[in-house]
Each structure stands twice: as C-alpha cells, then as structure tokens.
N, C-alpha and C positions, 0 to 999 in steps of 0.2 A: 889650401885656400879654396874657397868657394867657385865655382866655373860659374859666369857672369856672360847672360844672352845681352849681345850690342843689340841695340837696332840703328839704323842708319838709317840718314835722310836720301832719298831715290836720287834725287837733281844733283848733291855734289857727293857723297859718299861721306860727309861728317855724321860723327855719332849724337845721336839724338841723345838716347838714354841704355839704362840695362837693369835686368832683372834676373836673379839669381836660376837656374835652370836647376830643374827638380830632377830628383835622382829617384830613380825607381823604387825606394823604401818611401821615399817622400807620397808618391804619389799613390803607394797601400794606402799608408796611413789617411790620407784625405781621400780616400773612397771608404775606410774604416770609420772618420769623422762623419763624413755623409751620410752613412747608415745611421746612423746616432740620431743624427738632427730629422731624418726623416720621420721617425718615429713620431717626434712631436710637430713636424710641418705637414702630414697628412693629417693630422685630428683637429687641424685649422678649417675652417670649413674655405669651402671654393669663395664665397664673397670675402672674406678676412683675408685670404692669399690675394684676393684682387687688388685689394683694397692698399695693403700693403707696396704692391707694384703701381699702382695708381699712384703712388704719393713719391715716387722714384721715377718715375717720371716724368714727372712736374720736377722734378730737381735736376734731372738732366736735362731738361730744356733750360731751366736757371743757369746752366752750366754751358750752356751751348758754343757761345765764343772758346773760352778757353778750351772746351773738348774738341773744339772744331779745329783750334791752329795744331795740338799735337796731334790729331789723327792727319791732317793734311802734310804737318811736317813727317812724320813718319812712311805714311802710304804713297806721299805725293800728287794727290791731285790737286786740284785750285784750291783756297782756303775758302772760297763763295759754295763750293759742293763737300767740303770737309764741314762746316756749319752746315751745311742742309742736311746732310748724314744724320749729325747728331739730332736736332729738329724730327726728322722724320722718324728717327726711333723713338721718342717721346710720342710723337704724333701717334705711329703705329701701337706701343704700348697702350695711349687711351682708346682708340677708336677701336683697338680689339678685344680690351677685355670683357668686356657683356656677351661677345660672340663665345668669347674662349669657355665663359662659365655655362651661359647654355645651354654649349654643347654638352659639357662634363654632365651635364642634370642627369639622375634618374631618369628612365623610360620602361614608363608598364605598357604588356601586353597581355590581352585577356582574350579568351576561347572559350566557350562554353564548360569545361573542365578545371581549366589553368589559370591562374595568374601570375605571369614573369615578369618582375622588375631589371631589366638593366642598369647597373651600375658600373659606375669609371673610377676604377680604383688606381692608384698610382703602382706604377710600376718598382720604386722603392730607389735607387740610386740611376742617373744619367750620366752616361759620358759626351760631353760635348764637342766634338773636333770643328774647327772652323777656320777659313781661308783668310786671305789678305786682302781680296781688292775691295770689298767692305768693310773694313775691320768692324766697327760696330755695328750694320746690321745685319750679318751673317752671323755672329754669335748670338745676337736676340730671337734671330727666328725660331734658336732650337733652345734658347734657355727659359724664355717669357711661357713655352705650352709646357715646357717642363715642367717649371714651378707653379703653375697654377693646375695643374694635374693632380699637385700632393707631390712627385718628387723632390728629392735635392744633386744638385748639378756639380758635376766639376766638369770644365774646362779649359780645354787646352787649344788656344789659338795658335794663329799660325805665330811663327819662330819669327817673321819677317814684319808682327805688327804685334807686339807686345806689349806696349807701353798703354795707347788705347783701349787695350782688352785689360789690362791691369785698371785702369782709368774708369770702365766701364763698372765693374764687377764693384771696385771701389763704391761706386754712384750708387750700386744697388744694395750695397749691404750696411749702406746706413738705414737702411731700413726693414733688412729680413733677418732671422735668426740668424744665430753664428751657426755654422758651418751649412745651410741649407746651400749657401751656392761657395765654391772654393774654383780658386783658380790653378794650375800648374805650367809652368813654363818650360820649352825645350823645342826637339824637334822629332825627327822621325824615331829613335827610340824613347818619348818620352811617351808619342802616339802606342806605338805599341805597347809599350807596358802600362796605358789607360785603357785600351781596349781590353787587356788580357788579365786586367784587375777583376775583381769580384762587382763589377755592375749588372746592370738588369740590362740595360736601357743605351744602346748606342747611338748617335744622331750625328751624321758626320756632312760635311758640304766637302767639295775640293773633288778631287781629280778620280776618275773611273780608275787608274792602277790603284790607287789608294784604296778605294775605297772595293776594290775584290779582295785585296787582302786585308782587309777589316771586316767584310763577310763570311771569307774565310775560316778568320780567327775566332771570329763569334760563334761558327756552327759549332765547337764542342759542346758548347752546353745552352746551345739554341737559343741564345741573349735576341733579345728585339734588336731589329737595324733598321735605322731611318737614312736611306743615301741620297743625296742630291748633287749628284758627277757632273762631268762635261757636257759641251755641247757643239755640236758643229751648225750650227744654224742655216738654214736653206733662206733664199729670200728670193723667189720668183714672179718674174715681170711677164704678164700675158700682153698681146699683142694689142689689146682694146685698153690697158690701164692707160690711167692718168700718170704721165710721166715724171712732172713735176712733183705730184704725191709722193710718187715711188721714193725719186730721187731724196726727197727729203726725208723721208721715213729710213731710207739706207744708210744714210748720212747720219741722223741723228740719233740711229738705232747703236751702228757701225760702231762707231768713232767713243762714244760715251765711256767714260772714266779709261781714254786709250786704248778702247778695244777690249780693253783687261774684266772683260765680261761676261759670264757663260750663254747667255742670252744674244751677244753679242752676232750683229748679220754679218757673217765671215765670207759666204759664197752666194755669187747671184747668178743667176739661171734667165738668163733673157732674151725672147722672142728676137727672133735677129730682124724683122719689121722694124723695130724701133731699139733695136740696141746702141746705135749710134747716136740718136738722140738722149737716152740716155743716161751714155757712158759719157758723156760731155758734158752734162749738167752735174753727174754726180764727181766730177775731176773738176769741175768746175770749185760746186762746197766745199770738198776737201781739201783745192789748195787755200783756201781763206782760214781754214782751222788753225789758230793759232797756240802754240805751245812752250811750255815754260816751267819755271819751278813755280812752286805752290803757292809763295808768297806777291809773282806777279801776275797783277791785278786782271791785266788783259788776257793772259793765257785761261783758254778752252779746256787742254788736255796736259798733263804732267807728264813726267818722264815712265820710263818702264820700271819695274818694282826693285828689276837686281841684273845684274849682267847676262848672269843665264839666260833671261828671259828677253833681252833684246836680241840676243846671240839665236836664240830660234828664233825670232821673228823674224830677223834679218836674215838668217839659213834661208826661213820658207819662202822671201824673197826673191835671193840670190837662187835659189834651185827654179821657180818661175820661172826668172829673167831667162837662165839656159838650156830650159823646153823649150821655149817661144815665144811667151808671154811677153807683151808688152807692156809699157810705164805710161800708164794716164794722168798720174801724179803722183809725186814726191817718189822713193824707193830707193835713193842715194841720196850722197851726203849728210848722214843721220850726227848729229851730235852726239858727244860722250853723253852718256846714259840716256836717250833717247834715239825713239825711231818716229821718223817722220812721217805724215798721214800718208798714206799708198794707196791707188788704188789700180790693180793687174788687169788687162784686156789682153781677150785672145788666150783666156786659160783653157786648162783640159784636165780629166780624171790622172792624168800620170803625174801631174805634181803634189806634191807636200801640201800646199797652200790650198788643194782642195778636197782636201782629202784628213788633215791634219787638223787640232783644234791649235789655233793660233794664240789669241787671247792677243793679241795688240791692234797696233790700227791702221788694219787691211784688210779691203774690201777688192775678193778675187771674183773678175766676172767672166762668164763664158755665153755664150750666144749658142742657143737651142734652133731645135724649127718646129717644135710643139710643144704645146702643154704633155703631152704623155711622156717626150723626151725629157721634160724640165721636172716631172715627178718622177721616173728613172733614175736618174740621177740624184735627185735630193732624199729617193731612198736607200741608196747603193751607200751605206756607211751604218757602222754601227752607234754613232749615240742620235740620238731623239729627244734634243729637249726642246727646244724652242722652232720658231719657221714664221715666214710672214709670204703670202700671196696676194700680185697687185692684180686688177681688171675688173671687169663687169661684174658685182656683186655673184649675180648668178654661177657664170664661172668659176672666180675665184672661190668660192664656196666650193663648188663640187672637186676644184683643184686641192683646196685645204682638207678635204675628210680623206685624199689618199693620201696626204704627206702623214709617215711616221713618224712622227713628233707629239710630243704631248700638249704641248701649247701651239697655236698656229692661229694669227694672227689676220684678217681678209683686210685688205689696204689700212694696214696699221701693223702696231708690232705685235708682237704676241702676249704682251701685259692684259690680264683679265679683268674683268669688272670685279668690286670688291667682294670681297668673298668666297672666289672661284680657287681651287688648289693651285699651288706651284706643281706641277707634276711633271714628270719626263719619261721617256722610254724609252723600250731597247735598252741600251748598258750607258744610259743618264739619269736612271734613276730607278729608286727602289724607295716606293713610298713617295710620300709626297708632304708640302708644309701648306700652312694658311687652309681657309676652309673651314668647316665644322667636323667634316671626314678627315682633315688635318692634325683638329687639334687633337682629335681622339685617338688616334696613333700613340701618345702619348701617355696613354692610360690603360689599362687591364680591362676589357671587360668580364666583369662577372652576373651569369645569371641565378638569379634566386627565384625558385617558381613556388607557389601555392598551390595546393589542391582547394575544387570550394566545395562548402561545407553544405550537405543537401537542408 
C-alpha cells in the first residue's frame, strides 16, 4: 500500500488532508522528467517565461479565498493573513517580473580590443527545499527566479504543509509546460535523496543544520547552493530612542505569524536608562495579543506548527525562568498546542532563550550599560540574518554597521526598500534572494568575447 503524508490542522490535531510520499526512485525520475522539459523551457525566451507566470498569477489571486482557508487550516495562522499570504504572492509574482527579466538581459562590455557579452543561461534542473511557516511564499521565492531563468524545478516542501505546496504548484501548472516545475512529497529522506539527485541547482530555506548538510552533500560535484538558514535577531534599544517606536516595532516585529519567523526579534539589548520604561510598554502589547485557531476571527497569532516545536519553546522558557529570568507576560499556563505571547526580563548569555533560535512568541530582554556592550553581545552568536537598532539616527546608524547581520534595520525592522536582497550572514546564510544580484544566482553566467576587427 502506498505511505500517505497526513497533514494536520495546528489548533486541534485533526487531519486536514494527505498526499502520497515519494520514494526515492520517484524522485529520480522527476529530476529525469525535468531535464527533459528543460530542454524546451530555456529556448522560451525570458519575456514568454514571464509571461506565462504573469497569467498564474492573476489566477492565484482569483483563487485567493480558497487558497487562503487551506493554507491557514494547515499552517495555522488567522485565515485574514492566510489570504494575505496568498494575495501577496500574486502581488509579488507581478511586481517582480520586469525586475526578474532585466536582470537576466545580456550585458556587453567593450575595451579598446574586446567585446564581452554577458549572458544568464539557466543552470538546467533546481531542487527546491522549502519550510512551513510561509508555506506559499517561501516556496515562490526560489521557484518564480528559477523558472524564469530557463530552469525547471522540483520541489519538495516541508512534510508539515503539503497540501498548500500541492495547491500552489497545481495553480501554476495550468499554465507552464508539463514537467518544467514537479512537486515531491515526504520528509527528511525525501530531502536528501533531492539533493543527491542529478540537479544543477539547489535552493533551500529552513534550518542552519539542514542546510550544512545540504552543502555538504552538494560539494562532490560542486552543484550551485542557494541557503537562507536561521536567525537569532538582535533588536537593540539606545538610551536616546523613542521608546514607544521601539516597543512597537518589537512587538509587531516579535510576535508576527507566533514568532514562527526567521527575521523574527527574539533578544533585546536595552540601555538600562530606559529599560524599565520599556519593558512595561512592551508587556504591556503583548498581553493584549490575542490568540486562537485560524478560523477565529479575533485571533492575532495561531497555535505552534507541532508539539515539537512548543515543547522547545516552552524548554527555552522554562530554562530562563530557573537562571533568573523573570515573566513580564504570559510564560505559563499555555494551551494544548499553543504557547502564550511571553516576554523575559532580567535575562543573561547563560540561557537558551538568548542564545538559541526560538521561532515562537518570546521576546528575551536583558539590560546593557552601552551601546559597545549591546553590540558584544548581539555579535557573540553564530547566525546573522536580520537585527533592528532604536535611537538617534546618527547613533543607531553607526550602531547598525557593527551589528553582524545582514539586514539591520535603524528604528524599524530589518525589511528593505524594494529591490534590496534578502541576505544573511555568518551561518544564516549562503547567497541570498530578491534583488537583481538575487535573481541572478540563479543563472550561469557565460562570457562570449570578440576580438575587433582592425
């Protein structure tokens, strides 16, 4: 009998739906099919590829309700940000494709001897690996530069949102050739026997373990790796910020889709001048955060994705609380399948909680006595993707160019103006998405030079 992936609803543990789970001959073959289709999906030119996802969607935004209640019943967040999900990949599909093609263009360079055309050739088959707590836009970020590169994709989401990735890929292959983008389901050996396939082209989001042993597995035969890992996010308050900014920026940065965010502001770093001020306004927002399953209307933040994953959040908690750490809100009495908004005072380097990436919704704060000590420590950790500095322009600028981080945000979050890369550092990331140096990641280049003719 065929082995059938459940997925289950977060809030009560009922089965949403299932999809059959690929067996490692399954998932040759549909890296064998992709080769095939590639063939005839690069000799499409870049406007015809655009063109094609231009009209996908506009069918996923047609679809947006219904894609929105099963991604929310699946993933668990409110069904008002499961529709926005789906909306905003549509959105981002149109408003990025002229950038995507662009970039791909030819580019000559001429010398008094030479002329070199740069060209962006498709790298020829992608593996796509992609997390849960966006189900649909984490798998568009690395499928959309794919295929409009000239590759074809296969795709293996995560194990814990299947149905939406199944859902997704559906939406787009009413309107691109058969086999240019395929899906495959399962979990951690389904990943590895996609990575260890005959691809060119690996593109992975999710987890720094993960994703060392996917660079690993890739160096035999030095396959492209696109990673975009964890993150422990710094979120530092100077002594001259606007306090109410801060707090609201921590809060709304914090807390969003339950923390369950890589970007997510997990530790704050605050001037003990005004930490008390603070620390009361931001306990203040997050006791009003209200939480629920997907379908009620009031709820803010949904439940956690899976036991596991309340079970560490709740650890890094519970290990706080018996360092020292005190409860400025919520941290007990958590509901079956959720964890209550939290936020720790009085934390320190010896705990989990600041040191660990959490991914739910806890905001650990500790009380510095300078800006040099509050970069200290928000470099003393190995990932680097995101960071937000509050206070005097001036300041907080010169504070944000020591933080190691790749994005770093001055009295705001770390979200960039459009066009700017996602990018991380240190061991959050390797490569980067969005951009025009983004999308081109995705592509070969090849140089062709001339000699001129006297």
């Amino acid at each position: 009998m065929r082995e059938m992936l459940k997925s289950f609803n977060p809030a009560n543990g009922e089965v949403v739906g299932e999809v059959p789970v690929s067996s490692p001959e399954e998932i040759g073959e549909a890296v064998v099919r992709a080769h095939r289709a590639a063939l005839g999906w690069r000799d499409q030119s870049l406007e015809e590829r655009a063109q094609l996802l231009g009209r996908a969607a506009k069918r996923l935004d047609e679809r947006a309700e219904e894609l929105g209640h099963l991604l929310s019943r699946e993933m668990g967040k409110p069904l008002k940000r499961g529709i926005g999900e789906v909306r905003f990949c549509s959105k981002g599909i149109l408003g990025k494709l002229d950038e995507m093609v662009g970039a791909l263009q030819p580019r000559t360079l001429e010398d008094d001897n030479t002329r070199s055309t740069l060209y962006y050739e498709p790298f020829g088959v992608c593996a796509a690996i992609s997390p849960w707590n966006y189900p649909m836009s984490m798998p568009q970020w690395l499928i959309v530069p794919a295929l409009v590169a000239g590759n074809a994709v296969v795709l293996k989401p995560s194990e814990e949102t299947p149905l939406i990735a199944q859902a997704y890929v559906d939406t787009l292959n009413e309107f691109l050739p058969a086999g240019v983008l395929q899906i495959v389901h399962g979990a951690d050996e389904q990943g590895r026997a996609l990575v260890k396939a005959d691809v060119d082209l690996i593109a992975f989001t999710g987890s720094r373990t993960a994703g060392k042993h996917i660079l690993g597995s890739a160096a035999d035969k030095l396959k492209r790796v696109i990673l975009e890992l964890g993150g422990k996010d710094p979120f530092i308050v100077l002594p001259d910020a606007d306090i109410e900014a801060a707090a609201q920026c921590a809060v709304a940065n914090g807390y969003e889709n339950g923390g369950q965010m890589c970007v997510s502001n997990e530790r704050a770093y605050v001037h003990e001048s005004i930490a008390e001020a603070f620390e009361q306004r931001v306990a203040e927002l997050v006791g009003n955060i209200r939480y629920g399953p997907w379908d009620d209307e009031s709820a803010e933040m949904g439940p956690m994705i899976n036991e596991r994953q309340r079970a560490h959040v709740i650890g890094q908690i519970e290990d706080a609380i018996e360092k020292g750490a005190t409860l400025l809100a919520g941290g007990v009495d958590h509901p079956d399948r959720f964890v209550v908004p939290t936020v720790l005072g009085n934390c320190d380097e010896s705990m989990t909680v600041m040191r660990d990436e959490t991914f739910g919704p806890v905001l650990a704060i500790q009380r510095v006595g300078s800006a040099e000590e509050a970069v200290r420590l928000a470099n003393d950790n190995q990932l680097g993707l995101g960071g937000s500095v509050f206070g005097s322009p001036e300041a907080a600028r010169g504070v944000a160019r020591r933080i190691e981080s790749g994005m770093v945000g001055v009295n705001k979050s770390c979200f960039g103006a459009s066009g700017t890369p996602w990018v991380g550092a240190k061991e959050s990331g390797y490569g980067y998405h969005g951009s025009v140096e983004g999308h081109r990641q995705f592509a070969q280049v090849k140089v062709i030079s001339e000699g001129r003719l006297a």
